[in-house]
N, C-alpha and C positions, 0 to 999 in steps of 0.2 A: 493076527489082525487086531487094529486097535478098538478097544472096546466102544461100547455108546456112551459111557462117561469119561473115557481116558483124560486126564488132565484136569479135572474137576473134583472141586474139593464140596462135599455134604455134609451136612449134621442129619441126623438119625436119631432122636430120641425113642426109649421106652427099646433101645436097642439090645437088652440082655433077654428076651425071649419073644415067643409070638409073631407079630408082624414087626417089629420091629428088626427082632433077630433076621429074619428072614431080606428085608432092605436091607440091612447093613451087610448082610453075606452075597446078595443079589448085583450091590454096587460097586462092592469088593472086588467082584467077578467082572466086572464090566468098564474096570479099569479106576475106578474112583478114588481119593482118599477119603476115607470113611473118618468123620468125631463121632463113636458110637457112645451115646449117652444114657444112663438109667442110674436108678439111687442104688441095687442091689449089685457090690461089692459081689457077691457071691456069683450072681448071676451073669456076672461082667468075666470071671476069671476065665471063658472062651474066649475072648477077645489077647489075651493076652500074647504077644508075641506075633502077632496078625499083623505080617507086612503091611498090608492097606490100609489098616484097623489103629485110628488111635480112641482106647478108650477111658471116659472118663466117668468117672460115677459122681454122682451130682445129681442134689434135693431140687427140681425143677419147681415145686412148690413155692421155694424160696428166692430171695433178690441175689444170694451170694448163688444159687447155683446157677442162676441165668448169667451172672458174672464168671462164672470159673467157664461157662461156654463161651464167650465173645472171646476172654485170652485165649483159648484153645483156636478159634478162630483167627483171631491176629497174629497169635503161632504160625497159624497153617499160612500165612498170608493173602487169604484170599478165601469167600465162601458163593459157591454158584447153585447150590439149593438146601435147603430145610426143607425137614418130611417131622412134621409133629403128629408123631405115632402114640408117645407114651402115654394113657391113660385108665381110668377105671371107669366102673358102671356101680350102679347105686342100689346092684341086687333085685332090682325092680322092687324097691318099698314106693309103695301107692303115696298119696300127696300126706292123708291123715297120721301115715306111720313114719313119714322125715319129718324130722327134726334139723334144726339148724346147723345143728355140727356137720351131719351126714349131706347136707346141702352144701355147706360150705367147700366141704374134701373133695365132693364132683366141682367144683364152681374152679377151685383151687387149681385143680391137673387137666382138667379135659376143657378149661376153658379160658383160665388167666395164665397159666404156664404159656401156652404156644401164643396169646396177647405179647408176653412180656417177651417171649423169645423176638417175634415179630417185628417188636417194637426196637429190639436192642439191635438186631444181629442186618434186618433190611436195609438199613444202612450202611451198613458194612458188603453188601452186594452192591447196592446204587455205585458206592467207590469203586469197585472191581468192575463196572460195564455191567451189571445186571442177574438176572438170576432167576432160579425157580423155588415157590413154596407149595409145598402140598400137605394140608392137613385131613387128618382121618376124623371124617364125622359118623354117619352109623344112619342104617334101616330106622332108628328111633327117631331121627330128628326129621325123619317123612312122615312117618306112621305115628309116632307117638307111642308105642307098644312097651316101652319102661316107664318107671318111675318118672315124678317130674322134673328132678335133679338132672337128671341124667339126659333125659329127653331136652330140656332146656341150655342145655350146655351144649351140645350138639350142634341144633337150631343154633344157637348163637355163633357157634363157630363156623355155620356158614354165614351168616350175617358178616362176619368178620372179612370170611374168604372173599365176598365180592366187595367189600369196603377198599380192600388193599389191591384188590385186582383195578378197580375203577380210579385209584389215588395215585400209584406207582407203575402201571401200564404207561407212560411216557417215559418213566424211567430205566424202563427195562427187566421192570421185573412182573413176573409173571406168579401168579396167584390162585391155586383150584382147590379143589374139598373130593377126597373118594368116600364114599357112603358105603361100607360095606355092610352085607348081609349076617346069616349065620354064620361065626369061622372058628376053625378048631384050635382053639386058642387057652390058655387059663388066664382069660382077664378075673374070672367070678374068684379065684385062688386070691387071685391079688386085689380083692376091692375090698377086704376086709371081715368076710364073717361067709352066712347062710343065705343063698335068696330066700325073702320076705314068702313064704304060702301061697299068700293071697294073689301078689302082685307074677309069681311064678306060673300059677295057674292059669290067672289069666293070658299069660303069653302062652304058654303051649295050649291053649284051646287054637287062642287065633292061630298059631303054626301047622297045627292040625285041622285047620279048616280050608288052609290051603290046598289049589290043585295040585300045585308040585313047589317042593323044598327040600334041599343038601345044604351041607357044610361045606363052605369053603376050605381048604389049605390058605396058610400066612401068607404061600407064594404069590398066590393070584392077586395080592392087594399088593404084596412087592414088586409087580409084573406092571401094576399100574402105577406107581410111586417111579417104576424107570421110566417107562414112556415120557410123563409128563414132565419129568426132570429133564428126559434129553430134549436137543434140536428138534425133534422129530415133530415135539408137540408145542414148535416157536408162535403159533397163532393161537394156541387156547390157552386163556386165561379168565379169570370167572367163571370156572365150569365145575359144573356139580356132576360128577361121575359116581354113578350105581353099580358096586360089584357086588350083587346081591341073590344071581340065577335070577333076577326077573320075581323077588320079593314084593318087588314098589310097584308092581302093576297089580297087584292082588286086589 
């Protein structure tokens, strides 16, 4: 049977591990052509040989790697959804221990990267009859419970989400934000160092004050990256989705 994306061309960044990995293998499965995108060469060389699977490595930080995605795009002839997965966390350093650089690098990946992809590659759907975006925002940009880098890029990236959902909703494209919770991931691996003590402690107090919290698996946020990518979910756009066990009621 044909899949729930068969014929459908994605971009997937932050695709060589995590939730990314897990969309990109999810979509693969469900008939997609997968542009699985992340900077780590290393990380990427699963992809390699993946029928479904074109992958590209590429500094999304950067204006040449949001360029080396649109040809990949243009290649593929056609793109009918973006899942802007790829990003970092800020270690939870409290507002007095970031510094500008460390603001900047969250600001950089988890907030102007999937801007600029948005900005380049949605048009490139408008052309094709329309399309789905889904960006990954986080427990923090509800609660506040990280850093402010981190938390405010979030925040912002739903800011973003319903800007585009309210602008290009006659055009056909559709626009949402998944907020996940805890998930068993190595973002903290990849965001550059040691969680910050202070700002550490205080989030496992608050997680341990809750009545109940688990970790997710990557899959269950790639469960919700298919939904809202296929048909299935052709009337929601603007929607902020919590895959969190019920974190944001606490």
């Amino acid at each position: 049977m044909p899949g729930r994306l068969s014929g459908k061309t994605a971009v997937v960044t932050g695709a060589g591990n995590g939730m990314g990995e897990a969309c990109t293998r999810l979509f693969a499965q469900e008939g997609a052509h997968v542009i699985a995108v992340d900077v780590s060469a290393k990380d990427m060389e699963k992809w390699q040989g993946a029928g479904q699977v074109t992958p590209l490595v590429a500094d999304l930080t950067g204006t040449e790697g949001i360029e080396a995605v649109a040809r990949a795009v243009e290649d593929a002839g056609k793109l009918d959804a973006l899942c802007n997965i790829a990003g970092m966390n800020d270690l939870s350093y409290p507002l007095e221990a970031t510094d500008d650089a460390r603001w900047d690098r969250i600001m950089d990946l988890d907030l102007k990267a999937p801007f600029r992809l948005c900005r380049r590659l949605i048009p490139l759907m408008v052309q094709g009859g329309g399309g789905a975006v889904v960006n990954i925002g986080s427990y923090a940009a509800l609660r506040g419970n990280h850093g402010p880098s981190y938390t405010a890029a979030k925040a912002g990236l739903a800011g973003l989400t319903r800007s585009i959902a309210f602008a290009y909703g006659s055009q056909g494209i559709r626009c949402n934000i998944i907020h996940p919770g805890g998930m068993r991931t190595n973002i903290g691996e990849h965001s550059g160092g040691a969680y910050h003590p202070e700002g550490q402690a205080r989030l496992t107090a608050m997680v341990k004050a809750m009545p109940f919290f688990c970790y997710g698996d990557p899959v269950e946020i790639a469960n919700a990256c298919l939904f809202l990518c296929s048909d299935e979910a052709k009337l929601i756009n603007g929607a902020s989705l919590s895959v969190d066990a019920g974190m944001s009621v606490c």
